[in-house]
KENU-408958 format. One record per residue (C-alpha): y, x, z; residue number from 1. Coordinates in steps of 0.05 Angstrom, whole numbers, always signed. Example, Ala and Ser with C-alpha at 12.3 -4.5 7.8 and 13.67 -1.06 7.14 Angstrom:
! KENU-408958
> -90 +246 +156 1
> -21 +273 +143 2
! end
This chain:
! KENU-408958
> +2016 +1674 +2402 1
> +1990 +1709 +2355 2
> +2020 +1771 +2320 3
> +2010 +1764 +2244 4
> +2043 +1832 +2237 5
> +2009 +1868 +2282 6
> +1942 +1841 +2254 7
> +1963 +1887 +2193 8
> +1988 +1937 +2226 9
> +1938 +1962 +2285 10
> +1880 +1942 +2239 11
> +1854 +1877 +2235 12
> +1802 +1899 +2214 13
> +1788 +1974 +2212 14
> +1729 +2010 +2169 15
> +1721 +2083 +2185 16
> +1657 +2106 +2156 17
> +1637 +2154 +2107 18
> +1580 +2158 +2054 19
> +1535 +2227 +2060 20
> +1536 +2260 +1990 21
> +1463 +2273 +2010 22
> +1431 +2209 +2029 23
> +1354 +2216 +2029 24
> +1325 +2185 +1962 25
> +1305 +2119 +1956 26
> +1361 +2100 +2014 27
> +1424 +2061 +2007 28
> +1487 +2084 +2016 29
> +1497 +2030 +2067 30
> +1433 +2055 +2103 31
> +1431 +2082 +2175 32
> +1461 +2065 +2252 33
> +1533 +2028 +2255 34
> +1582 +2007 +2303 35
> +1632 +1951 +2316 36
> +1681 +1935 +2357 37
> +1711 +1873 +2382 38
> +1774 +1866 +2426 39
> +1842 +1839 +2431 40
> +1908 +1873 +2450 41
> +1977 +1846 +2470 42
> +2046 +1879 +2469 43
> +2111 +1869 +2479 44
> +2156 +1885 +2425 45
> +2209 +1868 +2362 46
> +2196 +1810 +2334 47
> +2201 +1838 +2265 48
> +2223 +1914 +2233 49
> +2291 +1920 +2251 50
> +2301 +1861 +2304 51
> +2340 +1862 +2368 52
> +2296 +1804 +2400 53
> +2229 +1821 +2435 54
> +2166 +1779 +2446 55
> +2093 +1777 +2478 56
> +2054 +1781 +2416 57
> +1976 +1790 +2416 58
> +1922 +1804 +2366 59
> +1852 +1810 +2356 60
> +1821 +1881 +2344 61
> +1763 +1895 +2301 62
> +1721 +1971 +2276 63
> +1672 +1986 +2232 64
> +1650 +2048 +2231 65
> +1583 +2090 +2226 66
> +1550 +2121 +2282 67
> +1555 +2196 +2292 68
> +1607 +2204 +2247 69
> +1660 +2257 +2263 70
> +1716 +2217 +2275 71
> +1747 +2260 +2346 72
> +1798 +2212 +2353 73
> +1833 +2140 +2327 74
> +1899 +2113 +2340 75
> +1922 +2045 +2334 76
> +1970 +2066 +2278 77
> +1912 +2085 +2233 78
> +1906 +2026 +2179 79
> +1845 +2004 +2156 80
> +1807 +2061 +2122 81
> +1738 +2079 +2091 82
> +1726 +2162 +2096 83
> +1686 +2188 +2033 84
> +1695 +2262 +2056 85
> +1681 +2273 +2124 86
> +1679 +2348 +2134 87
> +1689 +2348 +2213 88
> +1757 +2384 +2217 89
> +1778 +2340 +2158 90
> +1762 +2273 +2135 91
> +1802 +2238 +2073 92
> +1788 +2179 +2031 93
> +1816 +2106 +2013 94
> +1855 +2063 +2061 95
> +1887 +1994 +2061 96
> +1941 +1940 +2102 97
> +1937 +1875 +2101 98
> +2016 +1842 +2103 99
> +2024 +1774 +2121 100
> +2085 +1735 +2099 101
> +2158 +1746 +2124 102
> +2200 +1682 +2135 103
> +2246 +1656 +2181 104
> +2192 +1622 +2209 105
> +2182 +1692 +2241 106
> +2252 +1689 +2271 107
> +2318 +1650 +2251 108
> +2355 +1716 +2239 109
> +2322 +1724 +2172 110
> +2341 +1638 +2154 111
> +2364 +1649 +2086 112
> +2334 +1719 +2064 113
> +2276 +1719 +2014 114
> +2214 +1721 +2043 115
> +2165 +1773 +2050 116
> +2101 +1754 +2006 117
> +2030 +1752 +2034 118
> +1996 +1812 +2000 119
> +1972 +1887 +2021 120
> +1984 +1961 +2010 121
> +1928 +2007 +1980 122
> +1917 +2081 +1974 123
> +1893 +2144 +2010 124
> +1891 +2184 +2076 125
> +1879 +2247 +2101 126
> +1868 +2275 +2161 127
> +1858 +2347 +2187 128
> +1840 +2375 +2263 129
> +1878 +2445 +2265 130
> +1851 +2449 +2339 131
> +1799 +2415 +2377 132
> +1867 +2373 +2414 133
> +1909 +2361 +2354 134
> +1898 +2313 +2296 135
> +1944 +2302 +2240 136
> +1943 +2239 +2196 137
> +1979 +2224 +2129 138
> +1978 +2158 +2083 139
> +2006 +2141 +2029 140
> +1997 +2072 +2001 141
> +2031 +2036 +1938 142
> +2048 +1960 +1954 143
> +2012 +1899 +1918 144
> +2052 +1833 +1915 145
> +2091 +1838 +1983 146
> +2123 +1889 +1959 147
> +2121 +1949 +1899 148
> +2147 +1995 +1935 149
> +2109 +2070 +1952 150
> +2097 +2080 +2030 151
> +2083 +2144 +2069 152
> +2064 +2152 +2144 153
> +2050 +2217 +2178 154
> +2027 +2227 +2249 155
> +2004 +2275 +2297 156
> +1968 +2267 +2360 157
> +1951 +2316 +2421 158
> +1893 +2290 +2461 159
> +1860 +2313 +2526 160
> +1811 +2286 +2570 161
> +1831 +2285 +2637 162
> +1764 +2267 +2655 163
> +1695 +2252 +2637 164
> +1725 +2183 +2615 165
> +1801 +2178 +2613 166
> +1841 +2206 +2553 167
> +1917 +2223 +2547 168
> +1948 +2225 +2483 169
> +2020 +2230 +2454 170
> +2055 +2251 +2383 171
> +2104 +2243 +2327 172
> +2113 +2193 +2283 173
> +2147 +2195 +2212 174
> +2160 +2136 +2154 175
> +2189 +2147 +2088 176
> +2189 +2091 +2031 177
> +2217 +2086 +1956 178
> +2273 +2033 +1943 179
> +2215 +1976 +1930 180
> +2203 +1974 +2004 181
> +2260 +1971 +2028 182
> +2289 +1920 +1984 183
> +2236 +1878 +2009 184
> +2252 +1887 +2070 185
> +2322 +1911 +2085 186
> +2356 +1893 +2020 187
> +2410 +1831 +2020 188
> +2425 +1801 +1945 189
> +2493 +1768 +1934 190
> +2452 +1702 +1938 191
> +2413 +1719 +1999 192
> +2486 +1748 +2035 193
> +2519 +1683 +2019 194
> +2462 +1638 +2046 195
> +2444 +1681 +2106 196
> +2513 +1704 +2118 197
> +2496 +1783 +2120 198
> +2532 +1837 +2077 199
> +2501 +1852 +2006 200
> +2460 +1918 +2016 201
> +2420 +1947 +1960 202
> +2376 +2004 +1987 203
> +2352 +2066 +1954 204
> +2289 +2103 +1971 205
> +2284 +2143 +2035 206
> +2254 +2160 +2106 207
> +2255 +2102 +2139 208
> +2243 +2116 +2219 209
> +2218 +2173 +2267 210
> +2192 +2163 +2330 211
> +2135 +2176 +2384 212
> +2086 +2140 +2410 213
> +2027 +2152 +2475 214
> +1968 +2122 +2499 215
> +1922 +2126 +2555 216
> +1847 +2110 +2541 217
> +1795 +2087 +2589 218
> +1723 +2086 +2582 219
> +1707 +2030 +2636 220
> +1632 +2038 +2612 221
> +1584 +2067 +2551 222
> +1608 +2006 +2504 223
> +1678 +1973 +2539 224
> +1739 +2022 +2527 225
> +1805 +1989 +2551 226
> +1879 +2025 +2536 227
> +1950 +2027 +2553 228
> +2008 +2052 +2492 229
> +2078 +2050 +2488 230
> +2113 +2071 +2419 231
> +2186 +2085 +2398 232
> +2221 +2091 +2330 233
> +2289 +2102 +2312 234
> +2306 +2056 +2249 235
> +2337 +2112 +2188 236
> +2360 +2120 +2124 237
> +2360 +2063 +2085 238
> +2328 +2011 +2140 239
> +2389 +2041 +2191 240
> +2436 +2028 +2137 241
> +2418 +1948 +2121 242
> +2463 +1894 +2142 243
> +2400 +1854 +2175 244
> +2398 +1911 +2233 245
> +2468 +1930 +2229 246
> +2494 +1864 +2233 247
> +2428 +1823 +2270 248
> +2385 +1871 +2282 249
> +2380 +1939 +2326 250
> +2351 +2018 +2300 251
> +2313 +2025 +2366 252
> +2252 +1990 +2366 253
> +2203 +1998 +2420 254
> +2135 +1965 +2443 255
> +2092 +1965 +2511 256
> +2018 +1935 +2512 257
> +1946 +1935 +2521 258
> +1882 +1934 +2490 259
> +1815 +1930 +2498 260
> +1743 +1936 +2457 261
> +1677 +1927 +2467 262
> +1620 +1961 +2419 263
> +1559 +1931 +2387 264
> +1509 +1982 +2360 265
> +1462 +1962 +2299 266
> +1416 +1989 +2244 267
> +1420 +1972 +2165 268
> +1351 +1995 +2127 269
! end
């Protein structure tokens, strides 16, 4: 089947391009060599944030992006994103999610919770290369409709290339959230606990999970580039504290799968 939430998450679809202050006159922004990729990956993992249950979920993977930009390295955490500086050892500008709805059409441990809306999150990034091996990454995004809530995710990633086309990679991974999120998502009203049959919980503001993920990247040829990942995160704060993973649910959440894209090159005058 396919995973709705991972669609959002690992970026549907994922711009990463930046505009040149100093395009020639007479030129579009747009103007110049681009890139996309098409792929699909599939994983093993929670069925939803804070579930117990696993499932084979896949989803299909597609980037934007301009050619000869100075993007070093990407990770399928990075949400969809357009870069208006792009400074080589630093690159910051807008970025987006797209949610999909919530129900308990997504699993019967949330039959009788409200649902999470179909909607987005919008806001910023940033991302800085301290060494030619390390990248660190930092979004914050406010929620629109599935939430109101204020989200922040911070990573960092050490890369190395084994060889001329394999890369290793590994970090830290850190969420924090304002009460809106996790309301949405964690909190139980007294008419939600007696339909669903969970303790009320109303959630403050907080981190909401640590973790670690790591990836191995092959490029099988000049255009196909297939991958393996695994990712951890401990559930804290405020998610660790709801009745839905106390009482349904589990703080360890963990995922195995793999992906792989291939790249078409084009021109826009």
């Amino acid at each position: 089947m396919f995973s709705r939430s991972l669609f959002a998450l690992s970026a549907g679809l994922f711009f990463a391009a930046s505009v040149s202050a100093n395009a020639q006159e007479g030129q579009h922004s747009w103007s110049g060599d681009w890139y996309l990729k098409v792929g699909a990956t599939g994983f093993i993992g929670p069925k939803y944030d804070g579930a117990s249950d696993r499932l084979f979920q896949a989803a299909p993977l597609i980037s934007l992006g301009r050619a000869g930009s100075t993007v070093r390295f990407s990770s399928r955490n990075d949400n969809p994103a357009f870069a208006f500086v792009d400074k080589g050892a630093f690159r910051a500008g807008v970025v987006g999610k797209l949610i999909f709805d919530r129900d308990e059409d997504t699993s019967s441990d949330l039959k009788g919770l409200d649902p999470v809306r179909f909607g987005g999150e919008l806001g910023g990034f940033a991302e800085v290369y301290p060494t030619d091996w390390l990248r660190i990454r930092a979004e914050l995004r406010q929620g629109i409709r599935s939430h109101h809530g204020l989200v922040a995710d911070v990573a960092a990633d050490g890369f190395v290339d084994v060889s001329s086309n394999v890369r290793v990679s590994a970090g830290p991974r850190l969420s924090a959230a304002t009460s809106d999120y996790f309301d949405a998502y964690y909190g139980v009203s007294s008419s939600e606990a007696a339909k669903s049959g969970y303790s009320k919980y109303t959630p403050s503001g907080g981190l909401n999970s640590i973790g670690a993920g790591a990836a191995i990247t092959w490029q099988a040829t000049e255009k196909l580039e297939t991958s393996a990942f695994a990712e951890y995160k401990r559930l804290m704060g405020p998610a660790a504290d709801s009745s839905l993973v106390n009482e349904g649910g589990s703080r360890n959440q963990f995922l195995v799968g793999l992906a792989a894209t291939y790249r078409f090159d084009f021109t826009l005058e």
